[in-house]
C-alpha positions as CSV (number, residue, x, y, z in Angstrom):
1,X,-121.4,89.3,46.0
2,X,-120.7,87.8,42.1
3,X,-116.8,88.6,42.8
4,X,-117.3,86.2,46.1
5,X,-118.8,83.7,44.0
6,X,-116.5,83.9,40.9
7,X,-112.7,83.6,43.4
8,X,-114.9,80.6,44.8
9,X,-115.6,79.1,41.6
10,X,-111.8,79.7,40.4
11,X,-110.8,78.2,43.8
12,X,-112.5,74.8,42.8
13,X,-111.5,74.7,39.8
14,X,-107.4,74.8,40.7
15,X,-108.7,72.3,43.3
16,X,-110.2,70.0,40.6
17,X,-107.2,70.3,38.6
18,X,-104.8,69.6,41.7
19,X,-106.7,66.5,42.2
20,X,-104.9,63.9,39.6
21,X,-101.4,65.3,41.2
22,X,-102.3,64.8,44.5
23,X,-103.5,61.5,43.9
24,X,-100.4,60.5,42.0
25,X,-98.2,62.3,44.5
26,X,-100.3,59.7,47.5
27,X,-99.7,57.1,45.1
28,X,-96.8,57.7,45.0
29,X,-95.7,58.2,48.7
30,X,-97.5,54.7,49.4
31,X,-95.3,52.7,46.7
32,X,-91.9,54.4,48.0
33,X,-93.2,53.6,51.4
34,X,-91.7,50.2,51.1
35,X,-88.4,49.7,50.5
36,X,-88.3,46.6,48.3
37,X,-90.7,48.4,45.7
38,X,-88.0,51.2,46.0
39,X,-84.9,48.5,45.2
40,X,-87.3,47.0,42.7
41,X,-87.4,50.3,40.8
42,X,-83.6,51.1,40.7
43,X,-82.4,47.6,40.0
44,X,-85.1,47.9,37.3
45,X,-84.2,51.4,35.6
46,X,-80.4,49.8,36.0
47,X,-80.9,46.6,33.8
48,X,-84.0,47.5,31.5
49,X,-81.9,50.8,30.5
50,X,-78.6,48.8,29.3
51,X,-81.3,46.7,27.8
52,X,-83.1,49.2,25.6
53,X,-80.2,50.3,24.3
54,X,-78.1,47.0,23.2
55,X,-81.9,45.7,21.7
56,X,-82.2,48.9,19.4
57,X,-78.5,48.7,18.2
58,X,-79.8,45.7,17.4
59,X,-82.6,46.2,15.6
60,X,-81.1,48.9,13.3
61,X,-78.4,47.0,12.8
62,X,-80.5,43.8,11.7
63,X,-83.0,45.9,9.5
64,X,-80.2,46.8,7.2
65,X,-79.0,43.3,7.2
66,X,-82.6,41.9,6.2
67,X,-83.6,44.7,3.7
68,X,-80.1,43.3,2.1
69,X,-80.6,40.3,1.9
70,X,-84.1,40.9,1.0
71,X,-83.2,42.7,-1.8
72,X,-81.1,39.7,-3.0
73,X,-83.4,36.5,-2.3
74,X,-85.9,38.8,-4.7
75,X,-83.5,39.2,-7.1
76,X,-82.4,35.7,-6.7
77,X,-85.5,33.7,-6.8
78,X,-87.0,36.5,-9.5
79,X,-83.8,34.5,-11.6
80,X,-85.2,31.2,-10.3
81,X,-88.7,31.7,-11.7
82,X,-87.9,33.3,-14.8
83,X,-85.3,30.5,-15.8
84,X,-88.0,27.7,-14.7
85,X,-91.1,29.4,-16.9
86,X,-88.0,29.7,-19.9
87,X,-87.7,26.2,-19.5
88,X,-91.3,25.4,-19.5
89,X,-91.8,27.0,-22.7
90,X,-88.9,25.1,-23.8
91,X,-90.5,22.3,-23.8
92,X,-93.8,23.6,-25.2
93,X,-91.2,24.3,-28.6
94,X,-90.5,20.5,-28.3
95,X,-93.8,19.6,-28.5
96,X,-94.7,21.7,-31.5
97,X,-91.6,20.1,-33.3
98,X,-93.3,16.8,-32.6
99,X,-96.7,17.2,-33.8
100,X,-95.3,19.3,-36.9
101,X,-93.4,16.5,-37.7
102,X,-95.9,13.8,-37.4
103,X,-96.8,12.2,-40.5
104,X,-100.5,13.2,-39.8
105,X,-99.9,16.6,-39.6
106,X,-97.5,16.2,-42.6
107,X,-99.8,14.3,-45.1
108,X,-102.7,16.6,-44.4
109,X,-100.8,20.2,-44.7
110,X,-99.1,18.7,-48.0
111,X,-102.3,17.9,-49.4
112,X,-103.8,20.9,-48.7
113,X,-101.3,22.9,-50.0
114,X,-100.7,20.8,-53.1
115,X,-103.4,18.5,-53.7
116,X,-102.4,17.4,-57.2
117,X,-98.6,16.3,-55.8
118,X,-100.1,15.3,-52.3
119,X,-103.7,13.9,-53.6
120,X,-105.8,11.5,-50.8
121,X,-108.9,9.7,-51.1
122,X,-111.7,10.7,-48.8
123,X,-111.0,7.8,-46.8
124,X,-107.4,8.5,-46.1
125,X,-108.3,12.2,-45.7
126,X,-110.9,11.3,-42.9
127,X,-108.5,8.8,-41.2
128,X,-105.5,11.4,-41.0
129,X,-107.9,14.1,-39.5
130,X,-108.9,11.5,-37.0
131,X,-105.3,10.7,-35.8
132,X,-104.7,13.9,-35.9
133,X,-107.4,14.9,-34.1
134,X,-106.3,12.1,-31.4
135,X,-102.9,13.1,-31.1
136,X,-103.4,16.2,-30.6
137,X,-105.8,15.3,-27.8
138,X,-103.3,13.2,-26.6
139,X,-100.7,15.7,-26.2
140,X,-103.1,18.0,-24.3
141,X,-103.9,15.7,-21.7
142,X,-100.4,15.0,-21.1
143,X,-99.9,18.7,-20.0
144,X,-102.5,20.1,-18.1
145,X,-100.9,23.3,-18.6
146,X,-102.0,23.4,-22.4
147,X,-105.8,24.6,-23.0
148,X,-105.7,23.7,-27.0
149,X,-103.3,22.9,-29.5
150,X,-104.3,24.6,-33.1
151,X,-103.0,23.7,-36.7
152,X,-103.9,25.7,-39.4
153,X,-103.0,25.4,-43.0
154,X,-102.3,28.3,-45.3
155,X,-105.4,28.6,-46.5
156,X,-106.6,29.4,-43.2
157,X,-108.3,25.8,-42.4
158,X,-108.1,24.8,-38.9
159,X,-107.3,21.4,-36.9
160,X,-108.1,21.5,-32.8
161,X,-108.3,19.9,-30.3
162,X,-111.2,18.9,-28.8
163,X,-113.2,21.5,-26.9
164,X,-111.0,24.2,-28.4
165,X,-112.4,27.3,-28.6
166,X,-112.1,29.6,-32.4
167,X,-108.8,31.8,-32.5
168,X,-110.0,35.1,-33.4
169,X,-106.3,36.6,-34.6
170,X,-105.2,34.1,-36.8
171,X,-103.7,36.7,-39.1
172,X,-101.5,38.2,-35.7
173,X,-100.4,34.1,-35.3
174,X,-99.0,34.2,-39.0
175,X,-97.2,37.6,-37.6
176,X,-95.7,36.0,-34.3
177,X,-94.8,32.9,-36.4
178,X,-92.9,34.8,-39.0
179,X,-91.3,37.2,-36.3
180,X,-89.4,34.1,-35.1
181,X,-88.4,31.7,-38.1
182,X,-88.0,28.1,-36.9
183,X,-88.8,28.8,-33.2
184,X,-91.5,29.4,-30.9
185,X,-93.5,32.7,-30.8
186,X,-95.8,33.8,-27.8
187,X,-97.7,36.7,-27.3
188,X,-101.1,37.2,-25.2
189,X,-104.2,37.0,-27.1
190,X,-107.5,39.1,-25.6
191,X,-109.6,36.7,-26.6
192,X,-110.3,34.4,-23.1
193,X,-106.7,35.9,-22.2
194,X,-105.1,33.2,-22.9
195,X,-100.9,33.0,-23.4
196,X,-100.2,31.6,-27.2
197,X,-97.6,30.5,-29.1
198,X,-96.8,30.4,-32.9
199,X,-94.5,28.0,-35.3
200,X,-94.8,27.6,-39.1
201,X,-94.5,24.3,-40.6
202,X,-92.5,23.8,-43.5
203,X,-91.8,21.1,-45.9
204,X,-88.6,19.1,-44.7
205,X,-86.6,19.9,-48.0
206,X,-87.3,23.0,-49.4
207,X,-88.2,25.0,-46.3
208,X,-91.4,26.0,-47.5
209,X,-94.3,27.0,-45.4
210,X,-97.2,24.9,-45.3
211,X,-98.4,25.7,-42.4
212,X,-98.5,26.9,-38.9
213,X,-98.9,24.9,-35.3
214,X,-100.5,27.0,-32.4
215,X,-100.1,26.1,-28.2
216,X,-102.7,28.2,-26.2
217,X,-101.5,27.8,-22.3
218,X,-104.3,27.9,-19.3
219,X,-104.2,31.6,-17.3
220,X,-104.1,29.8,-14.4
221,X,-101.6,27.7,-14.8
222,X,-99.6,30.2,-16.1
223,X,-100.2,31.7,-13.0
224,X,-99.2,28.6,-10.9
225,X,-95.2,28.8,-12.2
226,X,-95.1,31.7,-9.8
227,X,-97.9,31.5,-7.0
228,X,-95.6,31.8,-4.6
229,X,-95.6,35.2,-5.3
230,X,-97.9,37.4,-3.6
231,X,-101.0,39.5,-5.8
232,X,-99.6,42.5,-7.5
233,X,-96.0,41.4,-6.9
234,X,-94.7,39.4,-10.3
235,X,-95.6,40.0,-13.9
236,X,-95.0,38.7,-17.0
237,X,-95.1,41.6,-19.7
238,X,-93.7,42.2,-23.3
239,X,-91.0,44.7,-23.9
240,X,-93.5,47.7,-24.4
241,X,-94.8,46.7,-20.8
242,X,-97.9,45.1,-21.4
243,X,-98.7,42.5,-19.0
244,X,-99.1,38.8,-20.5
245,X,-99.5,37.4,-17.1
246,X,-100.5,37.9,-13.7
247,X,-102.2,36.7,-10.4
248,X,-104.9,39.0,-11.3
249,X,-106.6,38.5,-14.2
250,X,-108.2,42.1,-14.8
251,X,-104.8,43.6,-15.0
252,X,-104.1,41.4,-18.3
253,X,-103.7,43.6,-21.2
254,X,-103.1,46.5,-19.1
255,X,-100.0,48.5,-19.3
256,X,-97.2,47.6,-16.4
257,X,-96.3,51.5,-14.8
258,X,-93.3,51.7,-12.5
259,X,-93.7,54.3,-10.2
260,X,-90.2,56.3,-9.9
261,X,-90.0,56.8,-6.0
262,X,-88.2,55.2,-3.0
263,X,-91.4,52.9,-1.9
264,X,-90.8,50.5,-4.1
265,X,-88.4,47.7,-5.0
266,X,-88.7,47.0,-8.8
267,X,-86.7,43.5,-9.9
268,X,-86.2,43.1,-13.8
269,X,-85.2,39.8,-16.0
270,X,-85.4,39.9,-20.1
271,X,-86.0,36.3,-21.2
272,X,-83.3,35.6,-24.3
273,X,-85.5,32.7,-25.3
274,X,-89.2,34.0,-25.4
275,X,-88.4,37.9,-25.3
276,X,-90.6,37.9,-21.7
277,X,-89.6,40.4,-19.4
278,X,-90.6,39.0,-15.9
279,X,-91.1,41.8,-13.2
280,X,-90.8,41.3,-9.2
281,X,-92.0,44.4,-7.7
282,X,-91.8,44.7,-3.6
283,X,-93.2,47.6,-2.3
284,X,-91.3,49.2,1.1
285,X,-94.7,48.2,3.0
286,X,-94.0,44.9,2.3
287,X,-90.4,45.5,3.1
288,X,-91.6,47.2,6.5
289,X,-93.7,44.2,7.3
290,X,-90.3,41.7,7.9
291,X,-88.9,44.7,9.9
292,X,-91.8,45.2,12.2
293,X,-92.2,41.7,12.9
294,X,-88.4,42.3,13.3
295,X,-89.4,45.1,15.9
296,X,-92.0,43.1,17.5
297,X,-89.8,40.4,18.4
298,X,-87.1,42.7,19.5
299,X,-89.7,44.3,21.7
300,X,-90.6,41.2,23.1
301,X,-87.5,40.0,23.9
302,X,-87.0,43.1,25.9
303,X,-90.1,42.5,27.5
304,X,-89.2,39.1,28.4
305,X,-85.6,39.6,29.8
306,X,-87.3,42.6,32.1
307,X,-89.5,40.7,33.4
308,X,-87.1,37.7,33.6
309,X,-84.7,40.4,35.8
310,X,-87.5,41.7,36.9
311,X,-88.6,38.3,38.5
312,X,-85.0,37.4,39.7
313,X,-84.6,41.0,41.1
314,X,-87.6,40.3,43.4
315,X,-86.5,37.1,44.3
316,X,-82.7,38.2,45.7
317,X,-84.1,41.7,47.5
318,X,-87.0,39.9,49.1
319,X,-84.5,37.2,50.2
320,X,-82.5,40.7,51.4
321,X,-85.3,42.8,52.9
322,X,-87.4,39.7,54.5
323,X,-85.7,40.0,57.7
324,X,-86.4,43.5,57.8
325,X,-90.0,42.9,57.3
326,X,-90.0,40.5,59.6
327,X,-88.9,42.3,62.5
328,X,-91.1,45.9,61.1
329,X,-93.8,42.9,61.3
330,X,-92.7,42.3,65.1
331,X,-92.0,45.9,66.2
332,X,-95.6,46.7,64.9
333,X,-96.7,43.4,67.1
334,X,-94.8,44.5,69.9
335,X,-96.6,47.5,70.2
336,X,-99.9,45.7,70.6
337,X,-98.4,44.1,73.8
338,X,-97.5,40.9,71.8
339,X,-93.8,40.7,72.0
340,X,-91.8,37.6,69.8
341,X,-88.6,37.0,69.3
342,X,-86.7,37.0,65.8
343,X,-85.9,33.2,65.0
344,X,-83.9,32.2,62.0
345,X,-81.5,34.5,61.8
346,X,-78.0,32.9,60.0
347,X,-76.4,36.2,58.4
348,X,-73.7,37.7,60.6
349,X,-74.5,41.0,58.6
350,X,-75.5,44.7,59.2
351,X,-78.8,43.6,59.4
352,X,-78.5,40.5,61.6
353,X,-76.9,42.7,64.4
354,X,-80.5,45.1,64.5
355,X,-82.1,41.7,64.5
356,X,-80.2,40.3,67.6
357,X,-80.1,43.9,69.5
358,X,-84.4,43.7,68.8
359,X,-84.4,40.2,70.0
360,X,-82.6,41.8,73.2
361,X,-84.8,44.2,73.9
362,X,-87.5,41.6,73.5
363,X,-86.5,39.8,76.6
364,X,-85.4,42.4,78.7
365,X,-89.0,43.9,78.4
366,X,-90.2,40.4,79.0
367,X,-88.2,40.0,82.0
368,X,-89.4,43.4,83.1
369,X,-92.9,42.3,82.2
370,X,-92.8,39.1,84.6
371,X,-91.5,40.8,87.4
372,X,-94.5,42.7,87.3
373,X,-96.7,40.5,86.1
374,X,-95.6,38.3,89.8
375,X,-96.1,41.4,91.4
376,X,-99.6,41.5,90.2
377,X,-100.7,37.8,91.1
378,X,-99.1,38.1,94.3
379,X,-101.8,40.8,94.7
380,X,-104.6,39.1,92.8
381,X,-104.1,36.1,94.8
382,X,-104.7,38.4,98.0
383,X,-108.0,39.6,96.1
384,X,-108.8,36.0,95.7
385,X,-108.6,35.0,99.3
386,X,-110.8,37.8,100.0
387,X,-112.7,37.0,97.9
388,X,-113.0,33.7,99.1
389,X,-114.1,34.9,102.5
390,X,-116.9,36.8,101.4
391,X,-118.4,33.4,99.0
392,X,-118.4,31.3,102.3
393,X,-119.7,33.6,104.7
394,X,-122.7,34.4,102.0
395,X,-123.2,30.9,101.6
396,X,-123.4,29.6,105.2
397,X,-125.8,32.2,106.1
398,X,-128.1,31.6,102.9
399,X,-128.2,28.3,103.7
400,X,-128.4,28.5,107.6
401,X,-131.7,30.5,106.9
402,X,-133.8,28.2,105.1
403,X,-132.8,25.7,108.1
404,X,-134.0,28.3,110.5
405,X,-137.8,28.8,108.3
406,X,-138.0,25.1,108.1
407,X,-137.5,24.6,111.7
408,X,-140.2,27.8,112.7
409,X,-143.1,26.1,110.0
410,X,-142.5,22.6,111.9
411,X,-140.2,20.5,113.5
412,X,-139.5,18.2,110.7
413,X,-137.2,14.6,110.4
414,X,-135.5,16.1,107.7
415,X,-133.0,18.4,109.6
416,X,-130.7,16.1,110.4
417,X,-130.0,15.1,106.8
418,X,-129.6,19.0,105.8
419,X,-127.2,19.3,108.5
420,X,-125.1,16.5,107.5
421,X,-125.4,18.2,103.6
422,X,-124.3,21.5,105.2
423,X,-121.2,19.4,107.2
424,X,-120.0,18.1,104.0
425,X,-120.4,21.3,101.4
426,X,-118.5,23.4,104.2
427,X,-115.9,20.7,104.5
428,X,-115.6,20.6,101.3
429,X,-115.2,24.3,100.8
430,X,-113.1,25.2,103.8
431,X,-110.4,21.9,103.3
432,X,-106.8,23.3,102.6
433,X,-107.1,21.0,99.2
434,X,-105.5,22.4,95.8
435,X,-107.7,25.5,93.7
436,X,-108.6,23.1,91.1
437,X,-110.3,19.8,91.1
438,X,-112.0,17.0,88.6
439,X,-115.1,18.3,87.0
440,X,-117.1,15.3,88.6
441,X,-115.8,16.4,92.4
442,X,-117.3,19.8,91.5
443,X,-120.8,18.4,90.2
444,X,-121.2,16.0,93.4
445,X,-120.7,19.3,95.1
446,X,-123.6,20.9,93.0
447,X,-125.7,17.8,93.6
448,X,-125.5,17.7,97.1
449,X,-126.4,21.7,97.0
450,X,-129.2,21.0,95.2
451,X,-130.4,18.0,97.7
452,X,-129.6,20.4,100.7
453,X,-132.0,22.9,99.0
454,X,-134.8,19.8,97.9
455,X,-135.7,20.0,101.7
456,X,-137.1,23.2,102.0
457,X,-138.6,23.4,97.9
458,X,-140.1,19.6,98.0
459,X,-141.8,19.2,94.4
460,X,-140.7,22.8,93.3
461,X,-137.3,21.7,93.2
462,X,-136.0,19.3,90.1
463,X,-132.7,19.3,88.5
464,X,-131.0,16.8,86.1
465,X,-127.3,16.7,85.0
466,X,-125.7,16.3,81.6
467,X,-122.1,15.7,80.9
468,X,-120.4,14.1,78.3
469,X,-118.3,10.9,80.4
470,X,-115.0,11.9,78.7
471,X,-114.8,15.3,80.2
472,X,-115.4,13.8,84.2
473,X,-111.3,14.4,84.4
474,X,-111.0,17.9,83.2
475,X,-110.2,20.3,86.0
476,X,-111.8,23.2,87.1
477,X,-111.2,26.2,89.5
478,X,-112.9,24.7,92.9
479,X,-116.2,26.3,93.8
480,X,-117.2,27.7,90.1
481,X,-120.2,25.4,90.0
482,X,-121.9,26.3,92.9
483,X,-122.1,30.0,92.9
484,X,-124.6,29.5,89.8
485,X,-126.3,26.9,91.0
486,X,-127.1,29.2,94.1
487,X,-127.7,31.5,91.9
488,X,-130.4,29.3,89.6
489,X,-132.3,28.8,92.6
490,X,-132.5,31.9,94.6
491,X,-133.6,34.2,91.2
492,X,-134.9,31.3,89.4
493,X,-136.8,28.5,91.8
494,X,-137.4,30.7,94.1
495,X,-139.4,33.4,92.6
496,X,-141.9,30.7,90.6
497,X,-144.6,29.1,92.3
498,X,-144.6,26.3,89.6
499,X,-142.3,23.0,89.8
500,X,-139.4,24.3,89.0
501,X,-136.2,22.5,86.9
502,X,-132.6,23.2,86.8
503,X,-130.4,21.1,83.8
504,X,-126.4,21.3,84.3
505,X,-124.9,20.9,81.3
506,X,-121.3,20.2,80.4
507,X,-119.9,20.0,76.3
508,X,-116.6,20.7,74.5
509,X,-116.8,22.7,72.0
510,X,-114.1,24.5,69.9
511,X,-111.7,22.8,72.1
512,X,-113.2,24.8,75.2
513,X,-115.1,23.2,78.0
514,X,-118.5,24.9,78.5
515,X,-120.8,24.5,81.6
516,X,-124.6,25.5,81.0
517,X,-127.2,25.9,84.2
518,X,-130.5,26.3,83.0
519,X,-133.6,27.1,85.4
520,X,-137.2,28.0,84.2
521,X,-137.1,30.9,86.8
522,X,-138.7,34.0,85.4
523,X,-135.3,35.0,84.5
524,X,-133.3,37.9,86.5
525,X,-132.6,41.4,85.8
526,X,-129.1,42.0,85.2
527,X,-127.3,44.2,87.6
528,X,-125.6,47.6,87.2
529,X,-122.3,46.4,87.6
530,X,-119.6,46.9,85.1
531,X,-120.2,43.4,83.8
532,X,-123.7,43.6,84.2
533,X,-124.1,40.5,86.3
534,X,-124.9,40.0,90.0
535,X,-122.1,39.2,92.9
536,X,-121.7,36.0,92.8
537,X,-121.3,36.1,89.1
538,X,-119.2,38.9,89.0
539,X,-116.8,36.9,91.7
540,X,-117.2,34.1,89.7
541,X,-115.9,35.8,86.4
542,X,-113.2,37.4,88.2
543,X,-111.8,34.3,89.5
544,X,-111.8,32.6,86.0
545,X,-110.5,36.1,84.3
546,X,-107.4,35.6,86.8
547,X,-106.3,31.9,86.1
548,X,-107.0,31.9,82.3
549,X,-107.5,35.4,80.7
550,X,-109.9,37.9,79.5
551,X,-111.3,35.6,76.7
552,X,-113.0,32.9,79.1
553,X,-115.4,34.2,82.0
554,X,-119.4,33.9,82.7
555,X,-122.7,35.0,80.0
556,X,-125.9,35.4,81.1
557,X,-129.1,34.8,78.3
558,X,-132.7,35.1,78.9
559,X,-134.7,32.8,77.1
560,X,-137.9,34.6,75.3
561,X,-140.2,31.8,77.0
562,X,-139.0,32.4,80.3
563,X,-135.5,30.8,82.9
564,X,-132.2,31.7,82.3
565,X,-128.8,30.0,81.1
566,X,-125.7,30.7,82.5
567,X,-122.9,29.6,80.6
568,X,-119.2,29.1,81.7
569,X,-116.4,29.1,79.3
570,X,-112.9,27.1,80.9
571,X,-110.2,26.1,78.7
572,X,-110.0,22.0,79.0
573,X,-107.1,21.6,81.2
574,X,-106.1,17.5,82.1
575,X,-102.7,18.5,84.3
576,X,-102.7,17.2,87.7
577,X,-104.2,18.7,90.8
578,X,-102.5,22.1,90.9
579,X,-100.7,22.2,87.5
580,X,-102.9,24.4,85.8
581,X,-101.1,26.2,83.1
């Protein structure tokens, strides 16, 4: 018993795992089913693989070309910065020269060096600190790059600007100054990290020092003569690597290492003028990123022209396969009975001729199908006669016996008039005239029933009409009124002993003409017929079934508070007498 249920369990589990191929394998059958989705495939794989392989040529081709010139526009605009902080600094060097020179600076740095040679009063003294103070104010708002200008003398006494903040390496100023006799020294001081410079000031004759001049830059807008750099990408470092400058601030005073592998692109440029050796470093992920957009855009342009050929693909086989799915479209309607012929066709081409040969067959089973279909109404219209001679028969003796009851009760006055009724509905229903007549001929007919039948029912007999005036000319098959009206009054009047009322309605609805009789009868019991309905119904229905189809005919409906409505469905027909289509 557990090796039964084990094989079972195995068996659903290889049925479980066959599931996803057969569904792929339907899935597959379905989309091959058609053949445009089979073209669409093949002219797909045919363009999209030519494709693929010209874009990725491409590609390769056009990453070695970009990580060129990548390389280069570095390299190039590395020279471009480097050259435009040199120059910067260039200037700084003039303005040094300009304040050394200045007869403030002068006077004061003399007299502190050699007061005896260089004395000044206390007045003088205080006014040459004050416009010295002021120009070197001046000249730091006219460079917002500069955060203080310093003098010192060699004694170690110190003139700022104002809001300058206390130099804390003096000693490695004197140092920088010396390094560099007669020119500009900068170095990167810990203290608020700021990038400073050094000069000494000597007297204009004997070259003596008496003094030194001191420009202490902003960080930031150090940082600002290469932002367009992104973080971690530029430095500015001295020739032992130790980074002066840089977007980030916390990697000041922090030693610059190079890593010695492939995955970075290291860019170097020695300043001749300041000693500065400016660093561009591009790393391959930043490299990478221009290629994958590079990639991306390849990609898309693939995806673009396939759908572009996909698109224009569709367009030219649907223009080549819609005749074909056409006529599958009119073979599948052709076996429903509903045969149409293939219009539109203008090619001469293989699949013109099926077209044309289909289009023949069309009409030679439409000529087949009229010949019979004549054969058929010849017969119908046999049926019809017969049927005919069983309505009048059925009428004449209905009606003849309520004459012969109302003549046994008592001789009445009245039986002349029902006669001359009779005369007239049985000339009117034997006469050789045409099958179809005006809608208001075939409600006189109904009315003068009704009055024929008013003799024997007195008060229990009331009817009303109610017919829209513009449907008076619509024809009708002759004699489709007055089985129903018969029929209102024999299972409806008749079988009440209250005053009984028949309404006959006629409306247009849905482009349809419908004709309602409605009694207050105690309603009738349908019959067990195949349409359910009595005789004179069912002939009723028949004859309408053979002039305009299945679709149109006679419905019974019993209403819940008693009486019945019979309705009629006709198509509205306004040919003349005979011409019924």
């Amino acid at each position: 018993m557990s090796s039964n249920t084990g094989s079972c369990s195995q068996r659903k589990k290889i049925s479980r795992r066959g599931e996803p191929m057969n569904l792929f394998r339907r899935l597959w059958m379905h989309f091959t089913s058609r053949l445009l989705y089979r073209m669409v495939v093949i002219y797909s794989l045919l363009v999209v693989t030519p494709l693929i392989v010209i874009i990725s040529l491409f590609y390769f081709r056009s990453t070695e070309i970009i990580e060129t010139k990548i390389r280069e526009t570095t390299n190039q605009t590395l020279v471009e910065t480097a050259d435009k902080i040199d120059g910067n600094l260039k200037l700084f060097k003039q303005k040094a020269d300009t304040i050394s020179r200045s007869i403030f600076a002068n006077r004061i740095l003399k007299h502190e060096n050699d007061p005896e040679i260089y004395a000044l009063s206390d007045e003088e003294k205080t006014l040459y600190k004050e416009q010295l103070k002021e120009l070197l104010n001046d000249e730091v708002a006219a460079d917002e790059m500069i955060d203080a200008i310093y003098i010192f003398t060699e004694k170690g006494t110190m003139y700022a600007s104002s809001g300058a903040v206390e130099v804390d390496s003096y000693p490695a100023l004197t140092y920088i100054a010396h390094e560099v006799p007669g020119q500009l020294g900068w170095a990167f001081f810990t203290d608020h990290r700021r990038l400073m410079s050094a000069m000494e000031i000597k007297y204009d004759s004997t070259e003596k020092k008496i003094g030194l001049i001191s420009i202490a830059l902003k960080p930031q807008k150090v940082f600002d003569m290469y932002a367009t750099y992104s973080n971690e990408s530029f430095f500015i470092a001295n020739s032992g690597n130790l980074i002066l400058s840089a977007s980030d601030i916390n990697l000041i005073d922090t030693r610059l290492n190079l890593a010695d592998d492939n995955e970075t692109i290291v860019n170097k440029r020695t300043s001749l003028y300041s000693g500065f050796v400016y660093y561009s470093i591009i790393t391959k992920k930043m490299l990478n990123k221009e290629i994958e957009d590079l990639a991306y855009f390849a990609a898309w342009i693939t995806f673009a022209a396939w759908v572009a050929a996909l698109i224009l693909t569709i367009f030219v086989l649907r223009y080549v396969t819609n005749p074909l799915v056409r006529l599958a479209r009119l073979m599948r309607r052709a076996e429903r009975e509903d045969f149409e012929q293939m219009k539109g066709i203008r090619t001469r081409d293989e699949i013109a001729q099926v077209c044309n040969s289909f289009n023949r067959l069309i009409r030679e089973i439409q000529s087949l199908i009229q010949e019979v279909y004549k054969t058929e109404l010849l017969k119908k219209e046999a049926d019809l006669k017969a049927i005919k001679m069983h309505l009048n028969p059925h009428f004449l003796y209905n009606t003849l016996e309520s004459m012969r009851i109302l003549a046994r009760e008592a001789g009445s006055k009245e039986v002349p008039e029902m006669i001359r009724s009779l005369s007239k509905i049985l000339r009117f229903s034997i006469s050789p005239a045409d099958d179809f007549i005006p809608l208001e001929t075939e409600l006189n007919l109904a009315d003068s029933y009704l009055q024929l039948h008013k003799y024997r029912y007195k008060d229990r007999l009331n009817w009303l009409t109610e017919v829209e005036k513009e449907l008076a000319a619509v024809k009708v098959p002759k004699l489709i009124l007055q089985p129903i009206v018969e029929n209102a009054v024999v299972h409806g009047i008749d079988q009440t002993d209250r005053p009984g009322i028949i309404c006959i309605r006629a409306y247009e609805r849905d482009y349809d003409l419908w004709l309602e009789v409605e009694d207050n009868g105690p309603g009738i019991v349908k019959k067990s017929t195949p349409g359910g309905l009595g005789t004179g119904l069912e002939n009723v229905t028949s004859r309408i079934q053979i002039y305009y189809g299945r679709e149109y005919g006679v419905t019974t409906e019993n209403k819940p508070e008693g009486g019945t409505i019979v309705r009629i469905r006709l198509p509205i027909t306004l040919e003349q007498e005979g011409d019924v289509q």
